[in-house]
C-alpha positions as CSV (number, residue, x, y, z in Angstrom):
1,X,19.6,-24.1,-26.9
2,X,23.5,-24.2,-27.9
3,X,23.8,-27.8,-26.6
4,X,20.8,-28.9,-28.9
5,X,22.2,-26.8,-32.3
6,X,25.6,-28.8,-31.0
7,X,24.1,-32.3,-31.1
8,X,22.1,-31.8,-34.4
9,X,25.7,-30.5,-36.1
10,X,27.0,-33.4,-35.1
11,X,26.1,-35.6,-38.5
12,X,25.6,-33.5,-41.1
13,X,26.0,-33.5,-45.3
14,X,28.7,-31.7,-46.7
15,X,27.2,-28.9,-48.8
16,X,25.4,-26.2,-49.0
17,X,21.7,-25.7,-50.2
18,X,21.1,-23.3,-53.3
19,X,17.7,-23.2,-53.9
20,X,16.5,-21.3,-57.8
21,X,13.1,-20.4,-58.6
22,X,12.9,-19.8,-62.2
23,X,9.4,-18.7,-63.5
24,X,7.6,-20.5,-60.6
25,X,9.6,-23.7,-60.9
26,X,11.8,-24.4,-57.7
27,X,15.1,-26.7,-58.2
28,X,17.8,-27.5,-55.6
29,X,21.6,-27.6,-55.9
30,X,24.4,-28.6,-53.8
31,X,27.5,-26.2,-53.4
32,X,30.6,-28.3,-51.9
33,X,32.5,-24.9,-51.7
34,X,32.8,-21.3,-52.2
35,X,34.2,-21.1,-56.2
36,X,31.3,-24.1,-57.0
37,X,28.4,-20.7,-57.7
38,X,26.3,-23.1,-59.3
39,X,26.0,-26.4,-56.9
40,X,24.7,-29.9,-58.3
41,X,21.4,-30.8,-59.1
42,X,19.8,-32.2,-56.5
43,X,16.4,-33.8,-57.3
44,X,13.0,-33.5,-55.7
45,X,12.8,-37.4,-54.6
46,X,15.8,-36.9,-52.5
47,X,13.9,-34.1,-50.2
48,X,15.4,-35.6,-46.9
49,X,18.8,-34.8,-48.2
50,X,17.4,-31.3,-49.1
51,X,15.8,-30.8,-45.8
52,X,18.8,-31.5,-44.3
53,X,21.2,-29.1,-45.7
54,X,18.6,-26.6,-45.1
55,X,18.5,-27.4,-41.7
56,X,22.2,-27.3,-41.5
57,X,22.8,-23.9,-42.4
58,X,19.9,-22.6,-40.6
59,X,21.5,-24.3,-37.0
60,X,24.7,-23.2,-38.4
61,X,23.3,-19.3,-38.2
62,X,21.3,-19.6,-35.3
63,X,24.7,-21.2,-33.5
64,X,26.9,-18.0,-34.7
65,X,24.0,-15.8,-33.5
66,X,24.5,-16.9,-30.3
67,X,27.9,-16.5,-29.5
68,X,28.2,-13.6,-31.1
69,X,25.2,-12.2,-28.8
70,X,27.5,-13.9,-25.8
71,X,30.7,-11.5,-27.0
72,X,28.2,-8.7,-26.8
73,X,27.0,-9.9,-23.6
74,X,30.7,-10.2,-22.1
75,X,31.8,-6.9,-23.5
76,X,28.9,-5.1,-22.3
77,X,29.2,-6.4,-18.7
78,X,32.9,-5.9,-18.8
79,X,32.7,-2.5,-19.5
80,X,29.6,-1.5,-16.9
81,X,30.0,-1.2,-13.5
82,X,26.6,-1.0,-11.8
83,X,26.6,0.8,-8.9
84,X,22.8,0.9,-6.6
85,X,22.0,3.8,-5.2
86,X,22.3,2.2,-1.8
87,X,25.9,1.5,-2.4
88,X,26.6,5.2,-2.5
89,X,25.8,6.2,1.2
90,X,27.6,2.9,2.1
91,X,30.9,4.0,0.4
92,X,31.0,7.3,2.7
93,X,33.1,7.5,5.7
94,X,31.5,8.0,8.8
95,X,32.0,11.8,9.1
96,X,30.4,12.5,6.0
97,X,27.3,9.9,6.8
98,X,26.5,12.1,9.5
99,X,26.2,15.1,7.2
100,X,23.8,13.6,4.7
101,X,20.3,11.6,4.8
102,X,20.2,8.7,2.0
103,X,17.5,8.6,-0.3
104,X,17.2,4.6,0.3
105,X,17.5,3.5,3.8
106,X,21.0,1.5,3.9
107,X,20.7,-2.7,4.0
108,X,22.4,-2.9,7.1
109,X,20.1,-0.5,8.7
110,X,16.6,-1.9,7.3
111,X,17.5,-5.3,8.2
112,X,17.9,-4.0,11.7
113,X,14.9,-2.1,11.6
114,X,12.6,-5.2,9.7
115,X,14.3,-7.3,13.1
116,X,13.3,-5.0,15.8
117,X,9.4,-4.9,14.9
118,X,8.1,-6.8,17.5
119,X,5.7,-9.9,17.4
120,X,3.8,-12.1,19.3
121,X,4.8,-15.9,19.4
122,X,3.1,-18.8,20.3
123,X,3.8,-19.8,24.3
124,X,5.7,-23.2,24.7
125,X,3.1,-26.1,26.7
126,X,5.4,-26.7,29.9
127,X,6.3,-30.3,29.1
128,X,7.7,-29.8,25.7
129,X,11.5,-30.8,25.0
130,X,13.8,-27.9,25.7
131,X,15.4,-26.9,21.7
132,X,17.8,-23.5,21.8
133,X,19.8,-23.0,18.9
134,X,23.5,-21.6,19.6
135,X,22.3,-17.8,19.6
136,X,19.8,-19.3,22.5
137,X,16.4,-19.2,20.2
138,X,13.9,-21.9,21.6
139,X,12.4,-24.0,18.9
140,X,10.4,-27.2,18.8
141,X,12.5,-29.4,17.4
142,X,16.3,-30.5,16.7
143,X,15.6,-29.8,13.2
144,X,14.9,-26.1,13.6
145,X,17.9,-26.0,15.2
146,X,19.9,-26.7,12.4
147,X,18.0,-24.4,10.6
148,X,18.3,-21.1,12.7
149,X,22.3,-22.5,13.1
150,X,22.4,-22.4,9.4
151,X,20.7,-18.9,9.1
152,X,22.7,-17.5,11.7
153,X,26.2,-18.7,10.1
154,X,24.6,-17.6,6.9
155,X,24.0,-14.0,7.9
156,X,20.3,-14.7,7.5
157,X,17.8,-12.0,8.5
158,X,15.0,-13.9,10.3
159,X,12.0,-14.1,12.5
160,X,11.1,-17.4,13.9
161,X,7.1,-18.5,14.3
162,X,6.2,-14.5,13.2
163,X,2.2,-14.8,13.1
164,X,1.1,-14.4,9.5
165,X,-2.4,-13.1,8.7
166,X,-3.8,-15.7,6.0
167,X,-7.2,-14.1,5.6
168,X,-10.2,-16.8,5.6
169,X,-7.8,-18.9,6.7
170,X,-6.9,-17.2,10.0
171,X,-3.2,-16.5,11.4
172,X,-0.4,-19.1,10.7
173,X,2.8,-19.4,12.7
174,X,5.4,-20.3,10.2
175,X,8.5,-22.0,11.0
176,X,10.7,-18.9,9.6
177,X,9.8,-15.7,8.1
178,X,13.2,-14.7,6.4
179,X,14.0,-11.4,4.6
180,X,15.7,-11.4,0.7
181,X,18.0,-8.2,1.2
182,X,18.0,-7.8,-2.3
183,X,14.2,-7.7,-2.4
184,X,14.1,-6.0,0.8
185,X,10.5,-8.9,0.6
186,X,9.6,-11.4,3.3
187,X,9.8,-15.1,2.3
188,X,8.3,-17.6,4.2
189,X,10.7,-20.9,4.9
190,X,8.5,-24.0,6.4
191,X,10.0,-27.2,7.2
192,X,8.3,-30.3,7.2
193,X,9.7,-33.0,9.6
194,X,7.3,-36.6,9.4
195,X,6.9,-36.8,5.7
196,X,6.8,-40.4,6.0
197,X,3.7,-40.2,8.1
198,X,0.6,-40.3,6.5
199,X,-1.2,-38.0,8.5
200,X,1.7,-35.3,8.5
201,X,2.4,-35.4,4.5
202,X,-1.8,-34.7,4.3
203,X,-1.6,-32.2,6.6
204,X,1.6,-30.9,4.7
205,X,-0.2,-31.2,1.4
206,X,-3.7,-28.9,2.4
207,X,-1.0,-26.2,4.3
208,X,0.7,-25.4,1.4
209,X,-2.3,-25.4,-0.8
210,X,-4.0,-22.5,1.5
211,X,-0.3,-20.8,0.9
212,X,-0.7,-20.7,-2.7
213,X,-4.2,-19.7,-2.8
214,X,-2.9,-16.6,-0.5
215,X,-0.2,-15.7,-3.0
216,X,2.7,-17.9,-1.6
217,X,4.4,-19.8,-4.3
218,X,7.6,-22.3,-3.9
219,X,10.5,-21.1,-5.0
220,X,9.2,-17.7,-5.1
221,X,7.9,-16.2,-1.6
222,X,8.0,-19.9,-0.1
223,X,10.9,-22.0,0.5
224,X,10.0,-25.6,2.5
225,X,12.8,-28.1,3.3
226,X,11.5,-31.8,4.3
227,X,13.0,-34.9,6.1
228,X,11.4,-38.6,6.8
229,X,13.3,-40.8,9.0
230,X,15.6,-42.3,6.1
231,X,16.3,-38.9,5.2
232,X,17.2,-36.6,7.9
233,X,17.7,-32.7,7.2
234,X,20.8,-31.3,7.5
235,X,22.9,-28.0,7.0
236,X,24.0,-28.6,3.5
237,X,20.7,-28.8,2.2
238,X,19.7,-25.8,4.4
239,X,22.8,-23.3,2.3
240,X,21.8,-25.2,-1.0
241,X,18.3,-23.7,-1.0
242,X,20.0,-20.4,0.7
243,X,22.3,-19.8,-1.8
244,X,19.9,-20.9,-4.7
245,X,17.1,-18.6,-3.1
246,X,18.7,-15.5,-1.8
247,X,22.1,-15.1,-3.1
């Protein structure tokens, strides 16, 4: 909004627009300063140069408006300190931790509790490649590696193929099932790793259809990364969509 006002002050007429309605008969005049009360005529046929003072002066206003509501802003956020209910158990020392019960189960502690629900994955076929991660997760692919790497070096809570109940649609296995600790919500994170392939991108295309139509939205709940041969994943675009999505 500021950058647009910015570009349409760029070339404007000197002046300001005085408008006069006297006994239902509306006449325009140009003030070139303060002590000029009266302004020159300005006639009807030259209604481009009218509109355009108007519109001066109105992106003129709307421009102070909004710095002046970003002072307001600033002060207001420099003089509140927010502090979450959560925060205050985690600002006790131990001894006194173990003398109260906190109204809203600590981060740290529901993170460790949302990891240790147990789930079923889906067995590996005995003539698969071998894929661990550097925390010794087996995956299907070198891909998934770099993303459970990436997750792990990111402090990111996560389950990998956690078996998700899709309704009609039966139980998917997505890649990652990763938990927002601001949320304290579940977001499922798919990769997609043939996109070039014909087959795979259609098959791509109809999984995350059935996601939406169950409430999973990109960007939102859903988070997919993709690769083709020309364009290999890789970490940075792992933390990119991390630190857009969850931090």
């Amino acid at each position: 909004m500021e950058s647009v006002l910015l570009e349409r002050l760029e070339n404007v007429p000197e002046g300001q627009l005085r408008i006069s309605n006297r006994k239902g008969i509306v006449q325009y005049y140009n003030r070139k300063n303060r002590s000029d009360r009266g302004g020159q005529y300005i006639s009807k046929a030259d209604m481009p140069f009218i509109i355009k003072l108007a519109q001066k002066e109105y992106d003129l206003d709307a421009l102070q408006a909004i710095h002046k509501e970003r002072r307001q802003i600033d002060l207001i956020i420099d003089s509140f300190s927010l502090r979450k209910a959560e925060d205050i158990y985690d600002e006790l020392n131990e001894k006194r931790k173990q003398l109260v019960s906190p109204v809203i189960e600590p981060t740290a502690e529901f993170i460790d509790n949302w990891m240790k629900i147990p789930y079923k994955r889906m067995d590996f076929a005995p003539d698969v490649p071998e894929f661990y991660s550097n925390q010794g997760l087996r995956v299907r692919s070198k891909s998934e590696i770099i993303i459970a790497n990436t997750f792990d070096e990111e402090h990111v809570a996560y389950k990998y193929e956690c078996p998700l109940d899709l309704g009609r649609y039966g139980i998917f296995l997505p890649d990652f099932t990763i938990l927002d600790p601001r949320t304290r919500k579940e977001i499922i994170w798919e990769h997609f790793g043939m996109m070039d392939d014909a087959g795979y991108y259609e098959s791509a295309g109809k999984k995350l259809i059935i996601y939406e139509r169950c409430g999973y939205y990109l960007g939102e709940n859903l988070i997919v990364t993709w690769e083709t041969k020309d364009y290999p994943l890789n970490g940075l675009a792992i933390k990119s969509k991390i630190n857009r999505y969850l931090k």
